[in-house]
DRENLUMVO-930608 format. One record per residue (C-alpha): x, y, z; residue number from 1. Coordinates in steps of 0.001 Angstrom, whole numbers, plus 500000, padded with zeros to 6 digits. Layout:
DRENLUMVO-930608
PT      c1      c2      c3  num
PT       X       Y       Z  NUM
...
***
This chain:
DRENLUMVO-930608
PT      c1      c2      c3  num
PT  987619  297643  680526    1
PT  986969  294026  678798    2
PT  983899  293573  677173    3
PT  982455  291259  679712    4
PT  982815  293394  682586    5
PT  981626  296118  680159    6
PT  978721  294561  679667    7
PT  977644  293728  683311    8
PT  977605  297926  683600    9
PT  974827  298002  681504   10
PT  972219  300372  682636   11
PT  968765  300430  682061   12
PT  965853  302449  679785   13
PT  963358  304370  681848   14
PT  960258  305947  679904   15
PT  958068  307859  682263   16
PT  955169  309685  680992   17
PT  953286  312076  683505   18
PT  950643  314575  683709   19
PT  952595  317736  684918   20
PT  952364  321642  684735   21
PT  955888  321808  685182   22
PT  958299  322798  682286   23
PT  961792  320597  681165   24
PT  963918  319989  684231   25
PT  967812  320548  683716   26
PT  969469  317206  683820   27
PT  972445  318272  684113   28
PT  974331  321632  683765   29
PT  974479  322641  680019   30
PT  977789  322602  677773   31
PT  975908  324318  675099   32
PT  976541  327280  673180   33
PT  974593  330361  673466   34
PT  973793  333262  671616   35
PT  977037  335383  671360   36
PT  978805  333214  673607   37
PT  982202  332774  673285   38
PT  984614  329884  673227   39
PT  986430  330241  676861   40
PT  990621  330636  676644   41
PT  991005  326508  677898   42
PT  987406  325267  676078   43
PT  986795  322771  673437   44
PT  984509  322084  670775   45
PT  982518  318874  670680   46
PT  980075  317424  668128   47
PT  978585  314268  668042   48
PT  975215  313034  665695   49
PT  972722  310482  667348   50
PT  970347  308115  665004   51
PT  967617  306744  666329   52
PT  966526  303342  664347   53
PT  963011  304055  664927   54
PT  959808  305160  664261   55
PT  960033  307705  667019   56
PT  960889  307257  670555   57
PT  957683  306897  672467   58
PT  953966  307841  671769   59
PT  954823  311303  673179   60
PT  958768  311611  672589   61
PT  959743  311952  669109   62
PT  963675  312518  669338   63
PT  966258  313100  671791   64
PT  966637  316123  673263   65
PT  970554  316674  674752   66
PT  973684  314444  674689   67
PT  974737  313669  678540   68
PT  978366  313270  678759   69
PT  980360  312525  682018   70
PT  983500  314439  683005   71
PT  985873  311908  684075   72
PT  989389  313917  685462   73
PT  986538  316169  687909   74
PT  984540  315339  690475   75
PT  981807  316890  692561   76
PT  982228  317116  696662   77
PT  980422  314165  697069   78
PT  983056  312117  694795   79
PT  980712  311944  691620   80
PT  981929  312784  688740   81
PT  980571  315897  687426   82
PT  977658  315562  684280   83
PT  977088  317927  681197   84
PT  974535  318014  679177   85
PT  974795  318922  675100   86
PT  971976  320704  673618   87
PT  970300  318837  670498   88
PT  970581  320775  666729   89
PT  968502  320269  663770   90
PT  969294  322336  661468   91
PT  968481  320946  658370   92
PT  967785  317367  659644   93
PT  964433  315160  660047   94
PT  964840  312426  662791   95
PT  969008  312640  662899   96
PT  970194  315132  665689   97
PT  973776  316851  665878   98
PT  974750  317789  669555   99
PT  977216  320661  669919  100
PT  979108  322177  673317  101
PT  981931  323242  674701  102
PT  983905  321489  677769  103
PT  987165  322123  679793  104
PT  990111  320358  678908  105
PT  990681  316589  679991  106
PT  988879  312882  679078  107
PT  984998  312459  679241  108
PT  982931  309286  678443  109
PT  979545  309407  676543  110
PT  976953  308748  679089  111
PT  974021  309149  677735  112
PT  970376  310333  676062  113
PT  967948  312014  677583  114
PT  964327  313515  675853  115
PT  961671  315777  677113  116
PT  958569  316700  675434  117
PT  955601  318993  676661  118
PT  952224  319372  674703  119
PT  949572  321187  676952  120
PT  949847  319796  680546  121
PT  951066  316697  679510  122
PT  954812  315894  680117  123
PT  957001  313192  679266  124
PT  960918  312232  679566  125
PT  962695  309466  678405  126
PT  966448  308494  679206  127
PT  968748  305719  678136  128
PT  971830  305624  679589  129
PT  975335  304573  677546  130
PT  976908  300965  678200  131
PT  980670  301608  678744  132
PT  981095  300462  675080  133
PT  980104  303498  673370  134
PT  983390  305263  674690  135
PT  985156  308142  675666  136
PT  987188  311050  674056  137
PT  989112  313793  675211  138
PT  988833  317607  674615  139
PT  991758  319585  674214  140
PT  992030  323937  674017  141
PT  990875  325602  670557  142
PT  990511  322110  668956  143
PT  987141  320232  667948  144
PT  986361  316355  669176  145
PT  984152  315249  666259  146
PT  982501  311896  667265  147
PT  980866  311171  664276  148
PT  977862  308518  664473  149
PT  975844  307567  667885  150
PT  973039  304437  667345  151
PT  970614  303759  669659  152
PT  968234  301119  668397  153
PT  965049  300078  670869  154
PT  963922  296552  671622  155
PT  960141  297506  672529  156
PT  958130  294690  674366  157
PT  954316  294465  673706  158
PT  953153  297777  673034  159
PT  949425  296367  674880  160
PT  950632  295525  677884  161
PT  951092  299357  679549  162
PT  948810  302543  679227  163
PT  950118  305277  676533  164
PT  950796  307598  679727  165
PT  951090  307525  683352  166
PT  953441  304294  683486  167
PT  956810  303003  684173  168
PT  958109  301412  681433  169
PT  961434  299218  681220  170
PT  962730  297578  677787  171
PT  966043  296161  675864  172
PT  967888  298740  673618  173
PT  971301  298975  671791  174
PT  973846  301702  671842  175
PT  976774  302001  669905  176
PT  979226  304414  668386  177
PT  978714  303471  664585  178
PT  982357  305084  663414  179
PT  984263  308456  663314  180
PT  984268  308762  659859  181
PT  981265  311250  659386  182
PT  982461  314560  659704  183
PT  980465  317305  661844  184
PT  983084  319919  661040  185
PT  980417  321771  658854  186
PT  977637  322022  661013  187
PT  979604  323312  663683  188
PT  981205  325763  661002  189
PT  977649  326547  659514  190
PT  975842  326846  663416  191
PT  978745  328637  665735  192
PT  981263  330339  662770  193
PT  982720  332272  665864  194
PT  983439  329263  667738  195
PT  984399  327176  664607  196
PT  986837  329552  663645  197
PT  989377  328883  666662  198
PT  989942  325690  666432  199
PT  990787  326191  663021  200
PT  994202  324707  661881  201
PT  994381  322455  664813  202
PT  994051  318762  664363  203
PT  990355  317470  664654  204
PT  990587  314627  668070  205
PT  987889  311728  667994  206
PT  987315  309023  670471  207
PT  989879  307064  672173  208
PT  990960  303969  670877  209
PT  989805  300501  672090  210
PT  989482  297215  670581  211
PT  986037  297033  669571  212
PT  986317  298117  665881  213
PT  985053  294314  664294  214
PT  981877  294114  666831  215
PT  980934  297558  665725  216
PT  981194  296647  662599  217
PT  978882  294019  662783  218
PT  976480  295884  664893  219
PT  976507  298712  661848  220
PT  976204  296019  659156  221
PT  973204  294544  660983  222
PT  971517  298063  661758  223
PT  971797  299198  658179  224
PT  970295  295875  656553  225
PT  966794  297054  658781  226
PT  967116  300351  658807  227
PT  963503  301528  659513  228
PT  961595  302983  656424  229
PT  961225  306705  655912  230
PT  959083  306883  652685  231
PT  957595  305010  649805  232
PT  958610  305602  646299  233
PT  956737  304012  643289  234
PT  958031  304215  639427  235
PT  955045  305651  636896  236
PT  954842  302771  634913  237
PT  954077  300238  637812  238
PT  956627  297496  638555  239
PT  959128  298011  641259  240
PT  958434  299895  644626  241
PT  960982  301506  646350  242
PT  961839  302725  650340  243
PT  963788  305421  651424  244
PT  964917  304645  655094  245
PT  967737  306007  657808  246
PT  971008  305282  657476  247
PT  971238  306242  653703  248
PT  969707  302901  653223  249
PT  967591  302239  649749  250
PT  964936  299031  649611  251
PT  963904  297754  646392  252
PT  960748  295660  646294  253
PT  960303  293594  642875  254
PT  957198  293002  641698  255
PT  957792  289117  642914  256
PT  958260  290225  646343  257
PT  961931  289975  646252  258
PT  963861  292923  648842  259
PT  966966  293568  647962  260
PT  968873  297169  649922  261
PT  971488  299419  649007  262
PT  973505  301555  651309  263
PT  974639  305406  650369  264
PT  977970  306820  652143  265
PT  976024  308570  654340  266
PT  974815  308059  657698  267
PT  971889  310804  657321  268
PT  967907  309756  656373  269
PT  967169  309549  652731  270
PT  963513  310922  652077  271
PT  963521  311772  648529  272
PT  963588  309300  645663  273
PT  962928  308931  641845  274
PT  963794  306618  638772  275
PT  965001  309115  636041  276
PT  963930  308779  632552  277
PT  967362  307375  631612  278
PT  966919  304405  633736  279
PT  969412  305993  636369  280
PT  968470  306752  640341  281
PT  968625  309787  642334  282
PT  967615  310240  646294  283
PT  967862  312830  648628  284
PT  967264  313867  652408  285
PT  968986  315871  655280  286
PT  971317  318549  655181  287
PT  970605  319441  651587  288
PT  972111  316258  650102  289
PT  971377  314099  646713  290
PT  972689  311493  645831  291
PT  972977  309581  641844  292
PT  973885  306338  640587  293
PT  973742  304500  637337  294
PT  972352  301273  639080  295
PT  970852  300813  642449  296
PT  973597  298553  643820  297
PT  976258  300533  641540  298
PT  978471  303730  643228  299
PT  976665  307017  644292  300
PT  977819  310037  643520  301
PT  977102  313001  646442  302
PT  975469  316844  645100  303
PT  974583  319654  647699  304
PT  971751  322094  647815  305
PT  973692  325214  648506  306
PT  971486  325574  651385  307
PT  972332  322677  653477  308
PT  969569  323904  656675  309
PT  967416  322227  654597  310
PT  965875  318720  653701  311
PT  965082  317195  650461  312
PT  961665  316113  650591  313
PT  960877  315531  646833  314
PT  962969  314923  643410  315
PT  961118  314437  640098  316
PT  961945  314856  635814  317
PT  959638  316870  633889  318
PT  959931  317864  630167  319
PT  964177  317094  630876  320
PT  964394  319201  634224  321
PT  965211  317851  637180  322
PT  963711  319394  640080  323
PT  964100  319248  643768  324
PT  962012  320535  646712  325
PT  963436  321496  649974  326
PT  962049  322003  653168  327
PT  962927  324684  655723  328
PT  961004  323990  658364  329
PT  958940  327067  657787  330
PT  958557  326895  654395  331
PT  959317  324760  650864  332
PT  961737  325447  648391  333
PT  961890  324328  644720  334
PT  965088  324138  642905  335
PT  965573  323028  639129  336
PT  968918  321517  637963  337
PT  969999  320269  634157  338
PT  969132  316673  633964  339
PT  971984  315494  632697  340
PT  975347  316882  634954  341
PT  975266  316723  638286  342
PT  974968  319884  640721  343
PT  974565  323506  639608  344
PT  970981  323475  641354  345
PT  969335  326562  640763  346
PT  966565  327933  643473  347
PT  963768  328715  641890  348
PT  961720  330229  644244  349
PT  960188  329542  648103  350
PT  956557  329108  648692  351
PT  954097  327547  651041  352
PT  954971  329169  654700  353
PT  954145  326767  657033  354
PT  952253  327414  659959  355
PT  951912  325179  663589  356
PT  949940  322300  662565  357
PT  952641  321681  659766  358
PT  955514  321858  662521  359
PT  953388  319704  664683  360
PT  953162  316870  661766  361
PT  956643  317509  660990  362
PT  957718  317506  665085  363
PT  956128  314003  665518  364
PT  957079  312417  662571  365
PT  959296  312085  659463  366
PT  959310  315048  657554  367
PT  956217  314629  655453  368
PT  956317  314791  650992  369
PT  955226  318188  650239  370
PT  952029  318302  648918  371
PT  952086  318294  644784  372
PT  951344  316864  641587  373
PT  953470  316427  639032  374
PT  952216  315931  634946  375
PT  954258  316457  631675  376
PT  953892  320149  631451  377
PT  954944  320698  634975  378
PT  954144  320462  638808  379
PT  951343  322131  640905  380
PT  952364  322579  644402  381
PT  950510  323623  647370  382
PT  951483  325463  649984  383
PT  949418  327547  652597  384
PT  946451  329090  651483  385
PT  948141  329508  648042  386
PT  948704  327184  645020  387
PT  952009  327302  642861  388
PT  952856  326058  639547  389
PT  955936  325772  637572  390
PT  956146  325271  633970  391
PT  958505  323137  632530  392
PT  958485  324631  629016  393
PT  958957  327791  629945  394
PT  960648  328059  633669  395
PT  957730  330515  634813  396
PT  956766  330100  638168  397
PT  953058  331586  639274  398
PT  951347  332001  642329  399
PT  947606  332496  643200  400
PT  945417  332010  646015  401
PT  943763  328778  647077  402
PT  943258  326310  649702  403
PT  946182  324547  650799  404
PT  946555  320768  650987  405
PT  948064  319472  654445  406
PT  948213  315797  653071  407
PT  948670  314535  649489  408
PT  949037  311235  647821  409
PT  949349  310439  644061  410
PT  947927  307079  643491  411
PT  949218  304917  641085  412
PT  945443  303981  639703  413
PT  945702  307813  638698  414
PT  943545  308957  641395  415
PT  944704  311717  643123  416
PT  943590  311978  647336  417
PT  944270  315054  649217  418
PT  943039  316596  652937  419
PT  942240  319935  652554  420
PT  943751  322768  655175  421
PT  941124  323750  657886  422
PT  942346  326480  660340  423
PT  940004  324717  663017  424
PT  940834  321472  662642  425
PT  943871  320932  660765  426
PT  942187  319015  657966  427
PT  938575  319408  656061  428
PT  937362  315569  654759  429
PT  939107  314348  651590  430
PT  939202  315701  648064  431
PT  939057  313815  645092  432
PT  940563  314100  641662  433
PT  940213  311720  638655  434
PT  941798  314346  636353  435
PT  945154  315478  638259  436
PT  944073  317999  639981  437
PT  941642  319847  637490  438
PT  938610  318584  639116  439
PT  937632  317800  642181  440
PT  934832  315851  644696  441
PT  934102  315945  647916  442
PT  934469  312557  650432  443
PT  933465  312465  653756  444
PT  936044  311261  656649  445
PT  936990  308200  656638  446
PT  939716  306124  659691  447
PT  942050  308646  660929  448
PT  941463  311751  661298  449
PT  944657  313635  659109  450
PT  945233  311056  657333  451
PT  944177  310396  653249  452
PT  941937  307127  652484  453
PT  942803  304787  649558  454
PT  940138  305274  647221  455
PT  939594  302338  644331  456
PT  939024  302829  640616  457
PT  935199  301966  641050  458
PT  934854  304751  643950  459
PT  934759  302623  647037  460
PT  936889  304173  649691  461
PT  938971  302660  652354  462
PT  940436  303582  655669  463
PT  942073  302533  658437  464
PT  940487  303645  661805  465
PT  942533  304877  664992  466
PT  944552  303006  666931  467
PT  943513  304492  670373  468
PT  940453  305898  671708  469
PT  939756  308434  674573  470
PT  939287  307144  678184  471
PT  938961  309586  681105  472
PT  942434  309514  681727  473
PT  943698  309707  678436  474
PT  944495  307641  675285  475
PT  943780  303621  675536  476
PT  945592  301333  672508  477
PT  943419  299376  670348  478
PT  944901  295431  670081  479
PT  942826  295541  666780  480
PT  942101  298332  664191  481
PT  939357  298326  662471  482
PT  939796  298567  658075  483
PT  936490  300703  656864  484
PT  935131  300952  653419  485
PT  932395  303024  652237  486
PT  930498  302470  648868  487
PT  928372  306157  648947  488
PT  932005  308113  649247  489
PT  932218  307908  653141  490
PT  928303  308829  653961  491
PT  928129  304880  655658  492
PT  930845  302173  656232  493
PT  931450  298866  657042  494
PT  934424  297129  659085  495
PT  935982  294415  656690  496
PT  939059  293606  658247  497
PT  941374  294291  661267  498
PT  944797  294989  661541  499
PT  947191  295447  664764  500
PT  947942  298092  666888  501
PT  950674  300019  665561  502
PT  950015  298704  661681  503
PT  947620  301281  660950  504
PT  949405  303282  658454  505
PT  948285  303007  655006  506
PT  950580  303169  652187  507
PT  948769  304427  649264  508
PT  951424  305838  647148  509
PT  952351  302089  646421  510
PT  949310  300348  646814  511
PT  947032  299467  643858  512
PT  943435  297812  643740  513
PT  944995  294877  643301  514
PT  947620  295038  645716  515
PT  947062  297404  649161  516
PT  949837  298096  651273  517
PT  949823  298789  654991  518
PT  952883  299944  657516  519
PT  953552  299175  661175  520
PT  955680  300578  663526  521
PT  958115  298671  663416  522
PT  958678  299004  660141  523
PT  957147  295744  658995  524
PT  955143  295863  655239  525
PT  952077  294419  655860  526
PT  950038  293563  652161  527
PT  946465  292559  651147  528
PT  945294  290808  647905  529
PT  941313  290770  648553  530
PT  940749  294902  649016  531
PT  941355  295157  652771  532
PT  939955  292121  654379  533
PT  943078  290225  654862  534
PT  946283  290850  655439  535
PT  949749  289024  655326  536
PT  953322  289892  656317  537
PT  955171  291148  653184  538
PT  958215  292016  654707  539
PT  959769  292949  657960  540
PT  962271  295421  658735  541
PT  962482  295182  662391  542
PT  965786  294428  664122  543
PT  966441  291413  665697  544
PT  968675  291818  669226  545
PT  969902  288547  668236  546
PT  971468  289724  665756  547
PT  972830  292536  667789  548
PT  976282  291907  669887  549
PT  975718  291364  673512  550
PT  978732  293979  674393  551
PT  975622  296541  673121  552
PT  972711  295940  674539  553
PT  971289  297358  677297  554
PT  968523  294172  679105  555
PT  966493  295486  682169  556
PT  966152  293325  685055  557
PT  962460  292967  685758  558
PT  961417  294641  688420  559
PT  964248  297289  688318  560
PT  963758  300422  689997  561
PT  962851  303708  688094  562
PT  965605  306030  687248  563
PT  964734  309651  687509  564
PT  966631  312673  687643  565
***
């Protein structure tokens, strides 16, 4: 098909959010593999990972949910071609999702993503279907189709004009096969060992060939240049901040306000990050993985956890060990490796068992920093109901009860902010600490709910308010958020400046008194010189569908119909 008449197949983005009591409909009949299942005399294997270049999907979806791919030798009695759908993985992943199945032998084409989310009554769905661009691929008996890399990158529209839930919404995204490259062969070997195991020795097929290599390309090059931030990274002494992001993408922000990027070989998020002591980098993220270089912009050199159904949510050097923590899902893990060869981490010891308001932070979100402080003798982690620390000098590792911290953010002024499990609520009102931890003092609530305040050297506090309020219906956007500071540590406040829907995350691990920094959505850096009251675009990391070839891009007519299944 040429690209042109590829292009006029484009389909369109549905997002439907409705009250129901029902649970997730089938979409289609499921190529996934279940527990002891087999892989049939004529089956397949098929793997494919999907990145989503956003924040999350909608206010209720945060990832995809199952692969739909179209069968394209077979056809139903009505003449359409028969559908399968391809369960979503994550082991050991944040926002990335591997799809795995088997299917019969013969040529199918990627048609698809589909998401379904329930929380209470409340249930939402979200599908994008594939322009003919993405491709197809063919499965073939006791061999594995690894498809590597699947983009989809949304074009929003004003977030203001619809209701958070109960509307039809239509907007612009981008789909796109990235490359085949990445290889899948070890989750699949890792998740379904039974499965794996026939197609063994047989060549490894991929998708089939077409002449759109260079506009991918582009597309990639583009994508990875704004890859949306994961996490901010500061070095001790001041100066340069840093951003992990998706794609394997590193930002560097001068203190000048110059960006420069670097991209890892790796398509997975990077969440981890720290300057070591010898002036060299080292980052981490999904599926175990770390990553070193000499110079940001120099060549990285890969490690592994050996666990790889994990994610690397924190690297730091104390007293010339290198440590790592992972996360589970369930539960944190902290690893210590010799600071200067690579590899040969050792696991220390797992702590902090996480219970269902941690999933539901880690569900709707990135995959939140662990909760810790780190000082020259060692690091005190929390973990639920329990505190931990390791010490550097002499490798112990103690536990004893305490309260846990859900949220926790070092600032660079040396004041240390943390929210306080509560088995009611989720969080008890901010804690205070001037002295790293030895000593704290009680705040009172201040902006969002979960979420820590900024708090200055002289004791003022600052927060950001919600971005939505509750109508009878539901949740209502706020166009403009209100920025609260308190003098009396949260007892009274005062609105001092306003910010816009969607910009209401604070990013206090980077901001100073000087210097406050706040996040949107989109991934544009917002910043403020004058302690709140203003603030001015520092950077912005959104993608352009300019930028973005038309052969990719999915544009809804207005006034389309609604697709539903």
């Amino acid at each position: 098909m040429k690209a042109g008449a590829a292009y006029s197949t484009l389909l369109r983005l549905t997002f439907v959010a409705v009250f129901l009591s029902l649970g997730a409909c089938a979409t289609a009949p499921s190529a996934g593999i279940g527990s002891g299942e087999t892989l049939p005399e004529d089956g397949g294997l098929v793997a494919v990972q999907v990145v989503t270049n956003s924040e999350k999907l909608s206010d209720a979806l945060p990832n995809w949910s199952e692969v739909l791919v179209v069968d394209l030798d077979r056809t139903k009695p009505d003449g359409k071609h028969l559908m399968y759908s391809l369960p979503a993985l994550n082991n050991g992943l944040s926002s990335t999702r591997v799809f795995v199945g088997i299917l019969r032998p013969g040529r199918y084409r990627f048609a698809g993503l589909y998401a379904f989310a329930q929380v209470g009554n409340a249930s939402s769905y979200q599908s994008a279907r594939a322009p003919g661009t993405v491709g197809a691929f063919e499965i073939a008996t006791d061999q594995m189709t690894n498809l590597g890399t699947v983009l989809f990158q949304p074009f929003p529209g004003d977030p203001m004009a619809k209701p958070m839930v109960g509307s039809d919404t239509h907007f612009a995204y981008a789909m796109s096969r990235l490359d085949d490259r990445v290889s899948l062969e070890d989750f699949v070997a890792h998740s379904y060992p039974a499965q794996y195991a026939r197609t063994r020795g047989h060549a490894t097929l991929g998708w089939l060939p077409d002449s759109l290599g260079p506009l991918r390309e582009r597309l990639a090059s583009v994508i990875r240049s704004r890859a949306v931030l994961t996490a901010a990274h500061r070095e001790p002494a001041g100066g340069d901040i840093y951003y992990t992001a998706r794609l394997g993408t590193v930002y560097r922000r001068t203190e000048e306000g110059k960006w420069t990027s670097a991209h890892l070989p790796t398509h997975y998020d990077l969440i981890a990050f720290a300057r070591l002591p010898d002036g060299s980098f080292i980052t981490g993220g999904e599926r175990g993985a770390i990553w070193r270089a000499r110079d940001l912009d120099g060549q990285w050199h890969g490690e592994q956890l050996a666990d790889r159904d994990e994610v690397v949510v924190w690297l730091g050097s104390i007293a010339g060990r290198l440590l790592a923590v992972g996360s589970t899902g369930t539960a944190y893990r902290l690893y210590e490796a010799d600071g200067s060869a690579p590899g040969n981490w050792r696991r220390i010891g797992d702590y902090g068992a996480r219970d269902g308001y941690d999933e539901l932070r880690r569900v709707f979100a990135i995959e939140h920093p662990p909760a810790l402080i780190a000082d020259s003798g060692g690091v005190t982690l929390f973990g639920h109901k329990s505190r931990h620390r390791f010490d550097a000098g002499s490798g112990s590792f103690a536990t004893e009860p305490g309260n846990g911290m859900v949220a926790l953010v070092n600032q660079p002024n040396g004041i240390t902010v943390a929210m306080p499990r509560s088995g009611w609520s989720g969080t008890k009102p901010p804690l205070v600490s001037r002295d790293g931890g030895s000593n704290w003092e009680s705040y009172q609530r201040l902006g969002q709910f979960h979420e820590p305040p900024y708090v200055f050297e002289d004791g003022t506090e600052l927060g950001i308010d919600n971005d939505a309020s509750f109508v009878l219906i539901g949740w209502q956007r706020r166009a403009s958020i209100d920025v609260l500071a308190s003098a009396d540590k949260g007892a009274s406040s005062t609105t001092i400046g306003h910010l816009s829907y969607g910009c209401g995350r604070l990013e206090s691990t980077i901001s100073t008194d000087a210097r406050l920094f706040a996040r949107c959505n989109d991934g544009t850096l917002l910043m403020s010189t004058d302690r709140g009251r203003t603030w001015a675009r520092d950077a912005d990391r959104s993608p352009k569908r300019e930028e973005i070839p038309r052969e990719f891009i999915a544009d809804p007519a207005p006034g389309a119909a609604t697709e539903t299944r």
